[in-house]
C-alpha positions, 0 to 999 in steps of 0.5 A: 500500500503506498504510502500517504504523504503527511498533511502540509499545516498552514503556518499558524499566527504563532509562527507567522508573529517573528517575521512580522516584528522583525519585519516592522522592527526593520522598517521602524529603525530605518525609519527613525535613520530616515528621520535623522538624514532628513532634518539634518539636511532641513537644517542645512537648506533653510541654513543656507537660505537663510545666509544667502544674502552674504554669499551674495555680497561677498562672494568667494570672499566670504570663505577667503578673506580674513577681514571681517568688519561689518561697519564696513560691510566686510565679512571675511570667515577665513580668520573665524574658521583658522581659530575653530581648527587650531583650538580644536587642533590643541584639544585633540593633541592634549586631551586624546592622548590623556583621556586614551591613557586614563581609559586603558588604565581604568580597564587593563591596569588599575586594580578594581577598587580603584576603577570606581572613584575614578570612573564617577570622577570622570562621570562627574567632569562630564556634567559640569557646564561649560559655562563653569569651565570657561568662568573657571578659566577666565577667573583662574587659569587665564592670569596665571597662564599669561605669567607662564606665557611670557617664560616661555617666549623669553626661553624659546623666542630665538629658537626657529619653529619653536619661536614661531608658535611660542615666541613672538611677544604679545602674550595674551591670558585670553589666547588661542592655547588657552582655548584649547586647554580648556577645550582638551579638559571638556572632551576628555571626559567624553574620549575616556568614557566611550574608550573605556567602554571599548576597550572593556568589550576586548574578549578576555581570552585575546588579553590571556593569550597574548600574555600567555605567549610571553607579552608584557602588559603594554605588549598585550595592549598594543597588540591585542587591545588597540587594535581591537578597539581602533574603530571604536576609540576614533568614533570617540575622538570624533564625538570630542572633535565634535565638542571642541568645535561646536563649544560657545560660551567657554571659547567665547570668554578665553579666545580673545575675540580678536578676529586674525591669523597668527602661527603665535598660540599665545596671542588672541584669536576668534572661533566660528562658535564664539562669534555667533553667540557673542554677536547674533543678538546685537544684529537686526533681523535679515540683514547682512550681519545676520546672514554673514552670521548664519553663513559661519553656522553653515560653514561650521556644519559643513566642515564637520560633516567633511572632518567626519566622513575623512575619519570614517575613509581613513578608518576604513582602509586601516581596517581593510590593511589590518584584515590584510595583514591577519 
């Protein structure tokens, strides 16, 4: 006798219920990317409709001349934008480096007692205004950093490079080394706790492994911690890049506020941040001034978004050399 063939069951709601939710949860997080892309280009073309006027009147000048004196009806972005980068600059090279080594002792080498304090501390940092910070600044670190300035130009003023960026003379409290000292200890707090997190996500038998074949701790750490944790310790120095090139009010008290371009770190400066907070409410609303204001905003934001997608490329091939080389 032949055998029958089994009943064919139709799929149950049960079986049905997974697909759907992964199917809407799909739809759901696309939507919500969808959503950030969307005002963030918003935010760009009313922006930029909005600084139109400048573009206008000054043309290609807005983006290359270091002249900025709106009596005149001159407005030059290059000056705001060269004091942005070289504070920004002075951030990432002060801070990184500390915020990367306090992250690798709180996870690799500190012993367990002594992580916690140190991690509220860091958490503590993290939520003090940046208004404190520059009032802190202004009130405290400016005099006394004026006073180290004027040593350190009477020591290295004859040497060559030194001299340029040191030297000079007109030493300034307010200045553009000073901004960015404090800029270096505002992102600090947010480059050591994303790295922390990172490089406690290193599988524990990685560590193990290399130690046990012989490495030291600093071995096991460049080799087998770093590497690991590249991608994610660049998305740190971003978020604080970030940080240090949107920053307002502390900028804004310890800059100077002196539009210019000088290679001498101790002299005053201007951001592109501290000039929009310090002038928009004094300009009338559609005029030039206030178009030339937004353009610096329009500015900012497309210098952001080009640092973030070059660190993104060049994150991209270091990974793809790393596999290559594994």
């Amino acid at each position: 006798m032949a055998a029958t063939a089994p009943p064919q069951h139709k799929s149950t709601l049960a079986a049905t219920r997974p697909a759907i939710a992964d199917t809407s949860f799909r739809f759901l997080t696309l939507g919500c990317g969808l959503v950030v892309l969307v005002v963030l280009g918003l935010i760009a073309v009313s922006s930029t409709n909005s600084a139109l006027p400048v573009f206008r009147h000054s043309g290609i000048g807005f983006f290359t001349s270091k002249t900025w004196n709106p009596g005149a009806g001159k407005f030059g972005a290059l000056a705001f934008v060269y004091g942005t980068l070289v504070t920004s600059l002075i951030a990432l090279v002060v801070g990184v480096p500390v915020s990367i080594g306090i992250a690798l002792v709180l996870s690799d080498v500190a012993p367990v007692r002594v992580r916690r304090p140190i991690i509220y501390l860091i958490d503590l940092l993290a939520a003090v205004p940046s208004v404190v910070f520059g009032l802190w600044g202004i009130l405290v670190l400016a005099d006394k950093l004026n006073r180290q300035y004027g040593h350190v130009d009477h020591l290295v003023r004859h040497i060559p490079v030194l001299g340029t960026l040191f030297g000079g003379g007109l030493h300034n409290g307010k200045s553009l080394l000073t901004a960015g000292l404090i800029l270096a200890l505002m992102i600090t707090p947010i480059v050591t706790s994303l790295s922390r997190e990172v490089f406690a996500t290193v599988p524990a038998a990685q560590k193990e492994a290399a130690l046990a074949l012989g490495a030291t701790r600093w071995e096991m750490i460049r080799g087998a911690v770093l590497p690991y944790g590249r991608s994610g310790v660049v998305g740190a120095v971003m978020l604080g890049l970030g940080r240090a090139m949107g920053e307002t009010i502390a900028v804004a008290l310890l800059i100077g506020s002196s539009p210019q371009i000088t290679a001498h770190l101790f002299r005053s400066g201007d951001a592109m941040a501290s000039v929009i907070a310090n002038s928009f409410g004094e300009t009338q609303r559609g005029s030039t001034y206030q178009a030339a204001l937004i353009g610096l905003g329009v500015v900012l934001f497309a210098i952001t978004i080009v640092v973030n997608l070059t660190a993104r490329s060049v994150l991209s091939r270091s990974e793809k050399r790393l596999g290559a080389a594994l």
